[in-house]
C-alpha positions as CSV (number, residue, x, y, z in Angstrom):
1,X,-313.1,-99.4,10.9
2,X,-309.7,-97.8,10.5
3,X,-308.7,-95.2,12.4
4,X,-307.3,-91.4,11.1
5,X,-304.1,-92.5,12.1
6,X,-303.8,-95.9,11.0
7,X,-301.3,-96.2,8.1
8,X,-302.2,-99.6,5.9
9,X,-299.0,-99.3,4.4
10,X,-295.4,-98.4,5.0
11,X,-293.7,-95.6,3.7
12,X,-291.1,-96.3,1.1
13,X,-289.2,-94.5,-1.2
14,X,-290.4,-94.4,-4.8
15,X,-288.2,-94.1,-7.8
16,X,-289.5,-90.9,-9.9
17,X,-290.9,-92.8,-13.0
18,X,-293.8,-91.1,-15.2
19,X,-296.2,-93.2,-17.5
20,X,-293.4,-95.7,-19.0
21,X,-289.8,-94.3,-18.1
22,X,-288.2,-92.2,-16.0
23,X,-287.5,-89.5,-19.1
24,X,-290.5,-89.6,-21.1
25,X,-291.3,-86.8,-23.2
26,X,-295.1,-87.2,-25.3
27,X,-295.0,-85.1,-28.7
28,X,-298.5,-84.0,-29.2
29,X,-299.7,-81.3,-31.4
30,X,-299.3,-82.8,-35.0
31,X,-299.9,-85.5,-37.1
32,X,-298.5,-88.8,-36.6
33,X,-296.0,-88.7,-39.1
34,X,-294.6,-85.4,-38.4
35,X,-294.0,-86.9,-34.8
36,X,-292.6,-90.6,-36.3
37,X,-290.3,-88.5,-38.2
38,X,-289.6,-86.4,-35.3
39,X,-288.7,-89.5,-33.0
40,X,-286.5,-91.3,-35.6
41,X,-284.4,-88.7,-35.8
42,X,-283.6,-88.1,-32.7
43,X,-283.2,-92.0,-31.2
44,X,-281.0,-92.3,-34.4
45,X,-278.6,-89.2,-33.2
46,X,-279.1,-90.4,-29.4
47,X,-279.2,-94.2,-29.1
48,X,-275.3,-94.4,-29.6
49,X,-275.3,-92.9,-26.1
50,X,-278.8,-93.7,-24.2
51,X,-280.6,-96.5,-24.3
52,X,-284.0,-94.9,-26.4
53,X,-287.7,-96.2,-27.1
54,X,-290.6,-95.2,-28.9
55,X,-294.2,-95.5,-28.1
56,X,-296.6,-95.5,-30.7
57,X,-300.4,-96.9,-31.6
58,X,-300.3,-99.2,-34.7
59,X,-302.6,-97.2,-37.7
60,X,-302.9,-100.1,-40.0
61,X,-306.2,-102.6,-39.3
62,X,-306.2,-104.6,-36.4
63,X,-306.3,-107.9,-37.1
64,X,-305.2,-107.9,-33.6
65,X,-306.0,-111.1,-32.0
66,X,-302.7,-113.0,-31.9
67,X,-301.5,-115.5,-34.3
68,X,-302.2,-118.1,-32.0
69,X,-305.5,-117.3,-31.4
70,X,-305.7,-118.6,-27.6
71,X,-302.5,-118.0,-26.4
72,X,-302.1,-115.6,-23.4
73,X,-298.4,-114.6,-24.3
74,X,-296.9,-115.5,-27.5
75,X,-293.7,-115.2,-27.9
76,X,-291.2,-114.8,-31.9
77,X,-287.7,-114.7,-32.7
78,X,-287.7,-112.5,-35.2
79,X,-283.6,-112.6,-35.6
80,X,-282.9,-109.1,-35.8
81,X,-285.1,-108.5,-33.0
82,X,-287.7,-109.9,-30.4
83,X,-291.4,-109.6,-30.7
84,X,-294.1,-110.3,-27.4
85,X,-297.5,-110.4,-28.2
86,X,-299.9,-109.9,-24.7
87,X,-303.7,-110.6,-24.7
88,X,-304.2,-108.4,-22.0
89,X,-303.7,-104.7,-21.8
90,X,-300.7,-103.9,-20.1
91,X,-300.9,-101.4,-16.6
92,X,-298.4,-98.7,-15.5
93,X,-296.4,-101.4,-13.8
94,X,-295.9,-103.5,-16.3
95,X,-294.5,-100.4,-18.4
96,X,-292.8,-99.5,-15.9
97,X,-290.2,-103.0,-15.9
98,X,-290.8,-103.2,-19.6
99,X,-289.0,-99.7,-20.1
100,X,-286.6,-99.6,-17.2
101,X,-283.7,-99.9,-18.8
102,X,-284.2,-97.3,-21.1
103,X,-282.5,-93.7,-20.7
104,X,-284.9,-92.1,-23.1
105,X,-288.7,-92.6,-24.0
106,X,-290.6,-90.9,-27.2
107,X,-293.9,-91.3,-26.7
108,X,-296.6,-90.1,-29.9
109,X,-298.8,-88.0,-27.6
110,X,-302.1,-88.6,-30.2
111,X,-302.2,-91.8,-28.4
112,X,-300.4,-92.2,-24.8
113,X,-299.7,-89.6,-22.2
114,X,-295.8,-89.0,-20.8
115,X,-294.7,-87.3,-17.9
116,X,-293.2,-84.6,-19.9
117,X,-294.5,-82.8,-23.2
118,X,-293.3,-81.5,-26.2
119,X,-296.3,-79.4,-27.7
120,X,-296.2,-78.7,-32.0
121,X,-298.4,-75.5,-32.6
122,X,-299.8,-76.6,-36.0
123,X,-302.8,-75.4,-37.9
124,X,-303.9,-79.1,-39.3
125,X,-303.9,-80.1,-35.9
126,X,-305.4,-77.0,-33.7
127,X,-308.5,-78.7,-32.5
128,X,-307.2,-82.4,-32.0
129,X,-304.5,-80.3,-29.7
130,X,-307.5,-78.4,-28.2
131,X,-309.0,-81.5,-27.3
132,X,-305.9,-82.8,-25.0
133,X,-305.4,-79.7,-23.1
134,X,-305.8,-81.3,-20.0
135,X,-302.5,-83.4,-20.3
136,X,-300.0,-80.2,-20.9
137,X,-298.8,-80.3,-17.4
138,X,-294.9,-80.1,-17.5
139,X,-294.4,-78.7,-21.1
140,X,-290.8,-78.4,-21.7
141,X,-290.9,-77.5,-25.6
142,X,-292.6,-75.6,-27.8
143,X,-292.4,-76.1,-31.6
144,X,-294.3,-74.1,-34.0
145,X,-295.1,-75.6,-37.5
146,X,-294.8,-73.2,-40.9
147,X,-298.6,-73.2,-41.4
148,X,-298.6,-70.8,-38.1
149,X,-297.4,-67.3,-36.2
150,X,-297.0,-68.3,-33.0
151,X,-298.5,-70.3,-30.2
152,X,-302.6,-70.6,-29.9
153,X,-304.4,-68.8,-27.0
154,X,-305.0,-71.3,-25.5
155,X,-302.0,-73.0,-24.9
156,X,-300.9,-69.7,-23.3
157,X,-303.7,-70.0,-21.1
158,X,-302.9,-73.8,-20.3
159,X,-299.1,-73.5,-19.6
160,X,-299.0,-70.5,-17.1
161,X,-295.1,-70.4,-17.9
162,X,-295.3,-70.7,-21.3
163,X,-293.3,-66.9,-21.7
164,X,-289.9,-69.4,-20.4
165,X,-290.4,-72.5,-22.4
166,X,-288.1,-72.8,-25.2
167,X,-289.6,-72.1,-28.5
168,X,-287.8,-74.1,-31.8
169,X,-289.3,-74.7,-35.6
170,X,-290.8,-78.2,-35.9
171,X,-288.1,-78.9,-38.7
172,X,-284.7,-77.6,-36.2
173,X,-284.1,-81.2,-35.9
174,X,-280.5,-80.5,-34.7
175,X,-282.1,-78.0,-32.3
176,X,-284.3,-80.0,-30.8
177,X,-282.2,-82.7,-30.7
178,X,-279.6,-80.8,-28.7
179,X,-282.5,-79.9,-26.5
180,X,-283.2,-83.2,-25.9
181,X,-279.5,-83.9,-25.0
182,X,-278.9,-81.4,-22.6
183,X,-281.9,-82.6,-20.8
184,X,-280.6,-86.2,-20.6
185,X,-277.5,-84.6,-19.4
186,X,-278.8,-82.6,-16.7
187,X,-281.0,-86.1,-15.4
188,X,-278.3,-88.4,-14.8
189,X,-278.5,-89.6,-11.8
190,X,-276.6,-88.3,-8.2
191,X,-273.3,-90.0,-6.9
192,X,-273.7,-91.7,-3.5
193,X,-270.9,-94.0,-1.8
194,X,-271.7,-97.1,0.3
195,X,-269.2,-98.6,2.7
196,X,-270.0,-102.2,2.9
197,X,-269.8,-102.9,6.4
198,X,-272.1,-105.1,7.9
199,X,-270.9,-108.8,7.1
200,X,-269.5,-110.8,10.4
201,X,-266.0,-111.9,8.8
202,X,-266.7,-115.2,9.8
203,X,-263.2,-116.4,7.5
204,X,-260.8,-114.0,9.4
205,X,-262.4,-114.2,12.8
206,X,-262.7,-110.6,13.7
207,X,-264.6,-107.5,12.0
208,X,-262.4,-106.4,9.3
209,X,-263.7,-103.5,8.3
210,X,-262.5,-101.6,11.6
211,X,-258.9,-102.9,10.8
212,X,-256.5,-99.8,10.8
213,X,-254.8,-99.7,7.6
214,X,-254.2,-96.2,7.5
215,X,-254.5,-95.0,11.1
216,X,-257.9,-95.2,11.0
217,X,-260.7,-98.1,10.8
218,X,-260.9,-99.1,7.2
219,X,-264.6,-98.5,7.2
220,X,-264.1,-94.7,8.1
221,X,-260.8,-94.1,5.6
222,X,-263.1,-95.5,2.5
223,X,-266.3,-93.5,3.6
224,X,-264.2,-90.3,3.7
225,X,-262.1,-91.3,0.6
226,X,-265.9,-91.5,-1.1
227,X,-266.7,-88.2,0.6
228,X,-264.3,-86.7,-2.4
229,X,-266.1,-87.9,-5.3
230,X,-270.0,-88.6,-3.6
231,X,-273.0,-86.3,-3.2
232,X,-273.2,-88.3,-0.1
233,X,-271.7,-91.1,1.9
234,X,-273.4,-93.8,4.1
235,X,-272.0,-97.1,6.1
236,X,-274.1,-100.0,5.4
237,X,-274.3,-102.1,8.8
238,X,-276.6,-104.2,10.9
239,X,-278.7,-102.6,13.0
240,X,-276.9,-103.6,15.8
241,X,-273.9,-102.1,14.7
242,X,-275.2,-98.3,13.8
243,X,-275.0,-97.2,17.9
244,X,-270.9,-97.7,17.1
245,X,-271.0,-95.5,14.1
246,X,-271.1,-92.2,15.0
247,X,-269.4,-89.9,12.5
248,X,-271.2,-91.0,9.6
249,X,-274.5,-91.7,8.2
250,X,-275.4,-95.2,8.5
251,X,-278.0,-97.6,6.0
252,X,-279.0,-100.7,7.7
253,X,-280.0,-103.5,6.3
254,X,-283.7,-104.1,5.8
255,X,-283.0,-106.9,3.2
256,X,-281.6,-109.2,5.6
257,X,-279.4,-112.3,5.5
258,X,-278.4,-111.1,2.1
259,X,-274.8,-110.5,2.6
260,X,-274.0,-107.5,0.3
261,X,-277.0,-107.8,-1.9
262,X,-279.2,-107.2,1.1
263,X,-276.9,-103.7,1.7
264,X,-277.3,-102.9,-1.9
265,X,-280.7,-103.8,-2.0
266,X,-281.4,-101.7,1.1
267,X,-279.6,-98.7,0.1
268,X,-281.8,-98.3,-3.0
269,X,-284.4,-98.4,-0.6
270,X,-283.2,-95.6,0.7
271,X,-282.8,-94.0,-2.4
272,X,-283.7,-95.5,-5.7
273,X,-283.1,-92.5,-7.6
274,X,-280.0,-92.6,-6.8
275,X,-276.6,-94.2,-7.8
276,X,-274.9,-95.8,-5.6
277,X,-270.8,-96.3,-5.5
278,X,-270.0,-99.6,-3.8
279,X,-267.2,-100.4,-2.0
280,X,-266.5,-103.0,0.2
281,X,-264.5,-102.8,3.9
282,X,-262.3,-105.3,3.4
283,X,-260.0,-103.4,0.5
284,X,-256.9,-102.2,2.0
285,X,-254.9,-101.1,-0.9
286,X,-257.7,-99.0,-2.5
287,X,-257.4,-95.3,-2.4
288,X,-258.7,-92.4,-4.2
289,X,-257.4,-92.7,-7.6
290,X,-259.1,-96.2,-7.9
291,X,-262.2,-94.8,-7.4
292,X,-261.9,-91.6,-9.0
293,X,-260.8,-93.8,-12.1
294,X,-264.0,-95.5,-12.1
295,X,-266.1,-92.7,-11.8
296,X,-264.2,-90.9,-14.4
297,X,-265.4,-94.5,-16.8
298,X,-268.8,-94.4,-15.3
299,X,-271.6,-95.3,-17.8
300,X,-275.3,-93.8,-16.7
301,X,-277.0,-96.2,-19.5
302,X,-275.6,-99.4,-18.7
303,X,-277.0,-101.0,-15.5
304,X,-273.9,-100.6,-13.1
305,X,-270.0,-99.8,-14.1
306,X,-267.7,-101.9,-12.6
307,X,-264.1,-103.4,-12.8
308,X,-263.3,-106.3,-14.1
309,X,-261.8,-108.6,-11.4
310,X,-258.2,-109.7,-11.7
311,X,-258.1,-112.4,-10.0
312,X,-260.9,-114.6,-12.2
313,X,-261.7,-111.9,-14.7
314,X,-265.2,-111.7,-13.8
315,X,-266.7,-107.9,-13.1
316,X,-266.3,-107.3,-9.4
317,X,-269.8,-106.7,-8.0
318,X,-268.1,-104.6,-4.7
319,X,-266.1,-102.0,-6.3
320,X,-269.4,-101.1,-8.4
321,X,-271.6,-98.4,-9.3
322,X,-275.1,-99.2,-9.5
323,X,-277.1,-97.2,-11.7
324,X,-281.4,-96.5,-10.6
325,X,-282.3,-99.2,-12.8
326,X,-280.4,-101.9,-11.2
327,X,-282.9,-101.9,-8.4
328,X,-285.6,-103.3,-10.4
329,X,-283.3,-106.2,-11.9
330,X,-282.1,-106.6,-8.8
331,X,-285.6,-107.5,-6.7
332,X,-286.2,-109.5,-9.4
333,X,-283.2,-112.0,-9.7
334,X,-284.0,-112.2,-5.7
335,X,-287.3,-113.0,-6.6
336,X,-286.0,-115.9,-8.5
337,X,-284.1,-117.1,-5.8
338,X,-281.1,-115.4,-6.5
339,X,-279.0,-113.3,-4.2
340,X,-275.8,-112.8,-6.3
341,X,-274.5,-109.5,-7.1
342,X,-272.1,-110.8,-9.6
343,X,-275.0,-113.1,-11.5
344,X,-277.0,-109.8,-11.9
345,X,-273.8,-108.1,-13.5
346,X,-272.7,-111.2,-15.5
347,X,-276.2,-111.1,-17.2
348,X,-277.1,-107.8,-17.6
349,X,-275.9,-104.8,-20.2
350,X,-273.1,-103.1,-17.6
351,X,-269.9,-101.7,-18.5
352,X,-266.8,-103.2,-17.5
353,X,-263.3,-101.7,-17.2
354,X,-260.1,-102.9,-16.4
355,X,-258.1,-101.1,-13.3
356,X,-255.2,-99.3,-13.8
357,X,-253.9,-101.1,-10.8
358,X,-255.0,-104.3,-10.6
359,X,-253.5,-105.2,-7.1
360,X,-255.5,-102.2,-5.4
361,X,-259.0,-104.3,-6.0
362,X,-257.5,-106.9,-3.5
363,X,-259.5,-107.8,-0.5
364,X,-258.5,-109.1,2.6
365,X,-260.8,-112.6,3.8
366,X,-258.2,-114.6,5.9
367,X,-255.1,-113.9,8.2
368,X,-253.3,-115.6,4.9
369,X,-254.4,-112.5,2.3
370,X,-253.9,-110.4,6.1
371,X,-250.2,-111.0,6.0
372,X,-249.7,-110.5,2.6
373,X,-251.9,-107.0,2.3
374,X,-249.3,-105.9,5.0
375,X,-246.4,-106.4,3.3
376,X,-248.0,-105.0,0.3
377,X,-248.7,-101.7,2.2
378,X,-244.9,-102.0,3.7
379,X,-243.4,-102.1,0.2
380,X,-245.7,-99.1,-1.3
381,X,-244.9,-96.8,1.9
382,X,-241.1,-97.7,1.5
383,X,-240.9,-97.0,-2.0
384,X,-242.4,-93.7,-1.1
């Protein structure tokens, strides 16, 4: 017997997905060719930009056992694209990793259900729409068809706040495209920084992220350099470090003996609707402009913006932001065995810049790169 109070299982964070995605708008109203035509125009106006997909039910006869008739998963190079073939019916979850790297997802609401809805008022289609009433629970548009005056009764009566939801002919494709934009606009994800603080700077013998580049601890100067261009700012530490850190908010690590995957991993914990700005401790020539740079660059659809590295030309997984859907590609390469921010970025879509600066992405491991970061800083506070 389990008590009222018992809690089988721990509270976590959820990223805000709906059905497939985490912007998934159903059309449903109208025939399934007004809403294929509907869909192809906007992923072809969008998907320069976002990352777009399209759900849909295949009308044609199913001759749908697979072409090899007992295989679970089969599996065809198709050149110009990739086809999967699943016996089984695929859950929420599955959709869920399937999708996640998409920005935008149309989905034909005759068949599936999305988080968001795009109702058509048409006459041909009245009582199929009567029918799915039930799933117009976060309408968003309204588009009326020529074959009718204005929206059925009871649609009104469904969406109580119909009187504010924009209203837009079926054939305003531009319109409704524009819509659609704004929308994707207004959902990119939050800014937050993450001072990388927690390793044990076992090269250099001493924590270096409470060295005092610029009159203060190099973990406190970054966090309140990120404070300029962050919603937020945390320190990620070990736990027994957060009683030292007292000005800021802290994030230990839950995903332990990670090194900095562990602190990125754990931040998304935290917050995996979030994006997350990532800078290490050990940096003592950054400063704001570097970061406001990359920010400026930033790229919502690809998996993480990041610079590339000067020193090997490889994109520099610690002066990164990671986008919401990194988290998912992220528990998975660990669940491969893999704990590698770099790996995940050298073999996933992520944009990659070059710093205006190169020398300001240096970092600071032994008393060697200690010496010569001073005289770096000597030479730049001279010339000034």
């Amino acid at each position: 017997m389990i008590s009222g109070e018992h809690k089988k299982h721990s509270d976590i964070a959820r990223p805000s997905l709906g059905n497939f995605g985490r912007n998934e708008f159903a059309i449903v109203g109208t025939t399934c060719n007004n809403i294929k035509i509907l869909a192809d125009a906007v992923i072809k106006k969008l998907s320069a930009k976002y990352k777009c997909a399209y759900i849909d039910a295949d009308h044609k006869d199913a001759n749908a056992a697979l072409h090899t008739q007992d295989a679970f998963v089969e599996y065809t190079d198709k050149i110009s694209y990739k086809e999967f073939r699943y016996a089984n019916e695929l859950d929420k979850f599955q959709y869920h990793q399937l999708f996640n790297e998409t920005d935008l997802v149309i989905v034909n609401g005759n068949h599936y259900e999305a988080a968001k809805q795009i109702v058509v008022i048409d006459k041909v289609k009245e009582a199929s729409l009567l029918k799915r009433i039930d799933q117009l629970k976060n309408v968003q548009l309204i588009l009326l068809n020529d074959n009718v005056d204005g929206i059925f009764d009871f649609v009104k009566e469904a969406v109580a706040n119909w009187p504010s939801v924009a209203v837009l002919s079926l054939h305003e494709t531009d319109n409704i495209i524009s819509f659609l934009e704004k929308q994707m606009e207004q959902s990119i994800p939050v800014l937050n920084g993450l001072v990388l603080a927690g390793g044990k700077s076992v090269r250099m013998g001493f924590d270096k992220s409470i060295i005092e580049w610029h009159g203060k601890e190099q973990r406190d100067f970054i966090a309140d350099t990120l404070k300029e261009i962050c919603s937020d700012v945390f320190i990620s530490c070990r736990a027994e470090q957060q009683q030292e850190i007292n000005n800021y908010k802290t994030i230990a690590d839950s995903f332990t003996g990670l090194g900095p995957y562990g602190a990125i991993l754990s931040a998304f914990r935290t917050n995996p609707n979030a994006a997350w700005l990532v800078v290490a401790s050990d940096l003592p020539l950054m400063d704001k402009a570097t970061l406001q740079y990359l920010k400026n660059y930033r790229n919502p659809s690809a998996v993480a913006t990041t610079f590339e590295s000067p020193f090997d030309g490889f994109p520099e997984p610690l002066i990164t932001i990671w986008e919401p859907k990194a988290y998912a590609i992220l528990l998975s390469f660990l669940a491969q065995g893999y704990s590698c921010p770099r790996k995940v970025l050298r073999n996933n879509n992520v944009h990659i810049i070059k710093a205006q600066h190169p020398e300001k992405l240096m970092n600071v491991n032994t008393e060697e790169e200690l010496i010569k970061a001073k005289t770096l800083l000597q030479t730049k506070i001279s010339a000034f």
